[in-house]
C-alpha positions, -999 to 999 in steps of 0.1 A, spaced: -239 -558 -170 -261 -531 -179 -282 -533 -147 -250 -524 -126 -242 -498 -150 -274 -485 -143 -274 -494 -103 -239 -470 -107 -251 -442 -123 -282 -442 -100 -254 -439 -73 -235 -416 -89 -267 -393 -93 -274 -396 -56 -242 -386 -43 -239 -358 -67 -277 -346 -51 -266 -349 -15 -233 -332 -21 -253 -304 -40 -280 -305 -9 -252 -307 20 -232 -277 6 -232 -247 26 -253 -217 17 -234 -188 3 -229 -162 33 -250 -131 22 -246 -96 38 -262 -63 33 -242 -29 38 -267 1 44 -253 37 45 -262 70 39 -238 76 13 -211 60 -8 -181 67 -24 -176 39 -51 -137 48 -59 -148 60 -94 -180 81 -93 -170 115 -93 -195 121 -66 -208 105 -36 -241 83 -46 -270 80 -14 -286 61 -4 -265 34 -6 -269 -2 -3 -234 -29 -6 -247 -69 -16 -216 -93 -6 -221 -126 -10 -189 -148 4 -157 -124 -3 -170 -107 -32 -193 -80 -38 -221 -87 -58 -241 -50 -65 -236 -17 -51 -260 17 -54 -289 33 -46 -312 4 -56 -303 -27 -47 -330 -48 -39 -320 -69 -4 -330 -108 -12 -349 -122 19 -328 -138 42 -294 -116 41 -281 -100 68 -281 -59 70 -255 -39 91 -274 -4 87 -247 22 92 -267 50 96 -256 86 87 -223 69 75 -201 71 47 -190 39 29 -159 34 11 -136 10 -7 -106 -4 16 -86 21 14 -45 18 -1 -11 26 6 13 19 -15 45 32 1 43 15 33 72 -4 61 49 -28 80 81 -44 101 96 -9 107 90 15 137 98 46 142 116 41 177 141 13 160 156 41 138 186 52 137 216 33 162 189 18 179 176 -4 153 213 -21 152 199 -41 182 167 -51 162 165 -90 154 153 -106 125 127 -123 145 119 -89 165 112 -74 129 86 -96 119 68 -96 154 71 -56 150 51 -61 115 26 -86 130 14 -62 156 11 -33 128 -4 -51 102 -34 -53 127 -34 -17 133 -31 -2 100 -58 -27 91 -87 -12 118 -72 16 104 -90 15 75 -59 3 47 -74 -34 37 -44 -31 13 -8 -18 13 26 -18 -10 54 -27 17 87 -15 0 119 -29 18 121 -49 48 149 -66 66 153 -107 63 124 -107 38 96 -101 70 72 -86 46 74 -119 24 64 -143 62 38 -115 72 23 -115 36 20 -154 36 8 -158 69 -24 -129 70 -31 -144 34 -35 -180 52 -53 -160 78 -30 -165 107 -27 -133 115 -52 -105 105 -38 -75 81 -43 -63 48 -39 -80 18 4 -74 11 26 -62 -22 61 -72 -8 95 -63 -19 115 -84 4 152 -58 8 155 -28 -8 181 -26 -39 209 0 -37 245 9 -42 270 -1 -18 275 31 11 237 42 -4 206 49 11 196 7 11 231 1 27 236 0 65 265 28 68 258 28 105 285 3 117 322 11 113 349 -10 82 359 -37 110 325 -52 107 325 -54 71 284 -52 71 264 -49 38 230 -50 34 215 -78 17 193 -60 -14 231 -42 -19 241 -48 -57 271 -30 -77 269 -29 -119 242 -39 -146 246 -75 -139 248 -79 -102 216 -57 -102 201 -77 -127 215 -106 -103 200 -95 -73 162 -88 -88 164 -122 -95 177 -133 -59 143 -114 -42 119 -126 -67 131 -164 -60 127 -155 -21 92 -138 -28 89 -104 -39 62 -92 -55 74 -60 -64 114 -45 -63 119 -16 -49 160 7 -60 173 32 -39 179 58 -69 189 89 -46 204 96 -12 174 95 15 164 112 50 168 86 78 205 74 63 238 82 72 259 101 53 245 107 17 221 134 5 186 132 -4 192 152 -37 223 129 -46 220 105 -77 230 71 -66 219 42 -89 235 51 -122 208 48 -154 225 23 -169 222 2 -136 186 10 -131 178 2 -170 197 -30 -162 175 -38 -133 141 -26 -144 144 -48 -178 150 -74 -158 117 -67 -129 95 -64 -157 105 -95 -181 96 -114 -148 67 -96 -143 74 -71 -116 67 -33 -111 98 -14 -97 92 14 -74 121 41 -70 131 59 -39 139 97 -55 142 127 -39 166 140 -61 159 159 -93 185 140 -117 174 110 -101 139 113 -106 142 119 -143 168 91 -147 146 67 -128 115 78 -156 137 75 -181 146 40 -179 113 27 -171 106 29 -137 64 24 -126 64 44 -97 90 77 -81 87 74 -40 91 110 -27 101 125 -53 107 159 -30 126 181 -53 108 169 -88 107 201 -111 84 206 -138 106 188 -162 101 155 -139 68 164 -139 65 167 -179 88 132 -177 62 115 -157 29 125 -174 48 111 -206 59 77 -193 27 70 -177 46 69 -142 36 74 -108 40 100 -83 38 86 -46 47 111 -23 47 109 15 39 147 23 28 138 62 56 119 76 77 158 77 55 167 106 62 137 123 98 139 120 102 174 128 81 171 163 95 134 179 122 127 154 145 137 183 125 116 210 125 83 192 160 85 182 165 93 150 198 109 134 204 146 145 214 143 107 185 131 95 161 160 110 185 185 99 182 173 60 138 167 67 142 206 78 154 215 42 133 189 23 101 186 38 82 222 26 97 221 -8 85 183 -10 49 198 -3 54 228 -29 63 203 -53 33 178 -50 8 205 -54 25 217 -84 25 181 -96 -13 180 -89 -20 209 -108 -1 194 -140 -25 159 -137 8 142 -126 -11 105 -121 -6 103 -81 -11 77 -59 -16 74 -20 18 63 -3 30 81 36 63 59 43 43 42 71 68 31 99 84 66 103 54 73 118 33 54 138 14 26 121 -24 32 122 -18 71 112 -18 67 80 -49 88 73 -34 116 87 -16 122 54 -60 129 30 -58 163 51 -24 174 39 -33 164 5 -60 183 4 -44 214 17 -18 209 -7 -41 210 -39 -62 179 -45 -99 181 -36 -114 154 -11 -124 132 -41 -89 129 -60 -71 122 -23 -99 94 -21 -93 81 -54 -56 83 -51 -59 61 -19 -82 33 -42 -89 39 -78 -57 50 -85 -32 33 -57 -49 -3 -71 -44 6 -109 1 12 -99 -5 -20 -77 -20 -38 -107 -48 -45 -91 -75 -29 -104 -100 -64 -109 -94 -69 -74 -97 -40 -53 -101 -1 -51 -134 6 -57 -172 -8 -43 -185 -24 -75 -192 -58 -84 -168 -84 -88 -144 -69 -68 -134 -82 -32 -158 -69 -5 -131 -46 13 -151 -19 24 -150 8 49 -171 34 68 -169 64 82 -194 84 100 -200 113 86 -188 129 46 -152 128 41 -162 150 11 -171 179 35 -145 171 58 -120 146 47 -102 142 82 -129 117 89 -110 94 77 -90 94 104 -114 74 128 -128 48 106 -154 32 122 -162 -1 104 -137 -21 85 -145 -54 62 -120 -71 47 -133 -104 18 -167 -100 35 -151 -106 72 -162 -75 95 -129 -69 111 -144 -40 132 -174 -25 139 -184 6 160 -206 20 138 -236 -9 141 -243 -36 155 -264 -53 125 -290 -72 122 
């Protein structure tokens, strides 16, 4: 007996050594730059040096020492950067399928739409986005299948449909009574709301997203129009959060805006007509500004072209420069502010395009940076995971040539992307 317990345990130990000798080295890589940006240094540190071992980053400064064996990309002159954010983002929408058109947009059509963007606004330089309302929960299949690395695209926060009141900015008032449509994330009352969070968190949401004013690209309400009622939206956000969900609130309208902060919202979407009482609301509650100041430009040059709502452009031509006026008043107050642009009414892959009118607006290079990763993973509640180059944190890191800090429109042509160590794209270097 004891010499095949002993005869076992020598077997035991044997397999244990060959597993231990047969497992695969960990994949070790080496970022080189002339600069970084870590997400929470308050200036840029160079030389820089990025350790990443597997999908994680392991040390980041100026004096890493390189173990032998690891692979270096040397970037050159460029700028590194944590994957950059956006937390107000439409993956499955495009800007052509608005308006009557998009009434002939399938289900299946949507999520094909979001396939081919989620690769875009990827090489784009967003390793991570916040997708807030999607038809026939699309974001929900496009989250699951880039996370099982079916399709490539950055990591996804879904809400599966928008919540609103029926006839309200999450409702489809495009068709006429016969047809009896109503959107799905459509929900009347306290308890039907509370009803309906419950419905898209069983279906996969990771976040819910109200309607709590009129909007833009919908037929006939107002932006500045209160929809969801507070008791409705106090209903609903108890409800999100003893499940353990953020709710994010489309408000353009001032009532709406302070009713939405008032009963607990995490984040205002737009919030175009905020006045400094809103603003005063929000720095008290600890809520979120994400506003979309790019997308008016957009709107106002092709909204015509791609078929939007003669409507629509008309209300964008009063909203848009007050919407601006109002973020850089909120960014003189410290309003906590994070990176959103309402991609989808623009074309996917610009989303960049919105640092430069941040900047102009009031923020400095830095704070647009760190609302796009610091800040935008902190509302995302991801702040162990991603949104700044440090170690422990996923390897999503970015590069662009030259110093956004001096000019922060080069963040518009990103030139390396890395996503959980994976180079996704690389015209920067070719390594070594």
């Amino acid at each position: 007996m004891k010499r095949s317990f002993l005869a076992l345990t020598a077997a035991f130990a044997l397999v244990s050594n060959l597993t231990a000798a047969d497992a695969p080295a960990p994949s070790r890589v080496a970022l080189k730059a002339a600069r970084m940006i870590d997400g929470k240094s308050d200036r840029a540190i160079a030389p820089a040096v990025v350790l990443i071992e597997n999908d994680r980053i392991v040390a980041a400064g100026s004096s890493v020492t390189i173990p032998e064996g690891t692979r270096v990309v040397d970037l050159g002159g460029a700028t590194l950067l944590p994957g950059l954010i956006d937390m107000h983002d439409h993956l499955t929408l495009m800007p052509d399928n608005l308006g009557y058109k998009g009434l002939g947009l399938s289900i299946p059509r949507e999520a094909l739409d979001g396939a081919a963007n989620a690769r875009r606004t990827l090489e784009a330089g967003f390793t991570t986005i916040r997708n807030v309302g999607a038809g026939g929960f699309t974001d929900v299949a496009l989250r699951d299948a880039v996370a099982a690395g079916e399709l490539p695209g950055p990591r996804m926060i879904v809400s599966g449909p928008a919540l609103g009141i029926t006839g309200g900015h999450c409702d489809n008032n495009l068709l006429p009574f016969e047809f009896h449509y109503r959107e799905t994330g459509v929900a009347d009352g306290p308890w039907e709301a509370r009803a309906k969070v419950r419905e898209v968190i069983k279906y996969g949401a990771d976040v819910i997203k109200i309607c709590a004013s009129g909007g833009v690209l919908s037929k006939g309400d107002q932006p500045g129009t209160a929809q969801y009622s507070p008791e409705e939206m106090k209903a609903l956000i108890e409800e999100a959060h003893r499940l353990g969900r953020k709710v994010a609130a489309h408000a353009h309208g001032t009532q709406s805006i302070k009713e939405a902060i008032l009963a607990g919202i995490d984040s205002i979407e737009h919030a175009s007509l905020i006045d400094d009482e809103g603003i005063r609301l929000a720095k008290e509650h600890g809520t979120f500004l994400v506003m979309d100041i790019y997308n008016d430009d957009y709107i106002l040059q092709q909204g015509e072209k791609v078929g939007m709502l003669p409507e629509s452009i008309e209300k964008e031509k009063k909203l848009g420069k007050l919407q601006r006026e109002n973020f850089q008043k909120a960014v003189k107050a410290g309003a906590k502010m994070a990176f959103g642009t309402d991609g989808g009414v623009y074309p996917h892959g610009d989303n960049a395009k919105q640092f430069a009118y941040m900047v102009q607006y009031g923020m400095t290079p830095m704070q647009a940076i760190q609302a796009a990763t610091v800040n935008a993973a902190e509302l995302a509640g991801w702040s162990d995971r991603v949104g700044s180059i440090e170690a422990g944190k996923f390897a999503d890191v970015i590069a662009v040539a030259g110093d956004p800090l001096a000019d922060v429109r080069a963040l518009e042509k990103v030139g390396f992307v890395m996503k959980g160590g994976e180079v996704v794209k690389n015209e920067l270097s070719a390594g070594r």
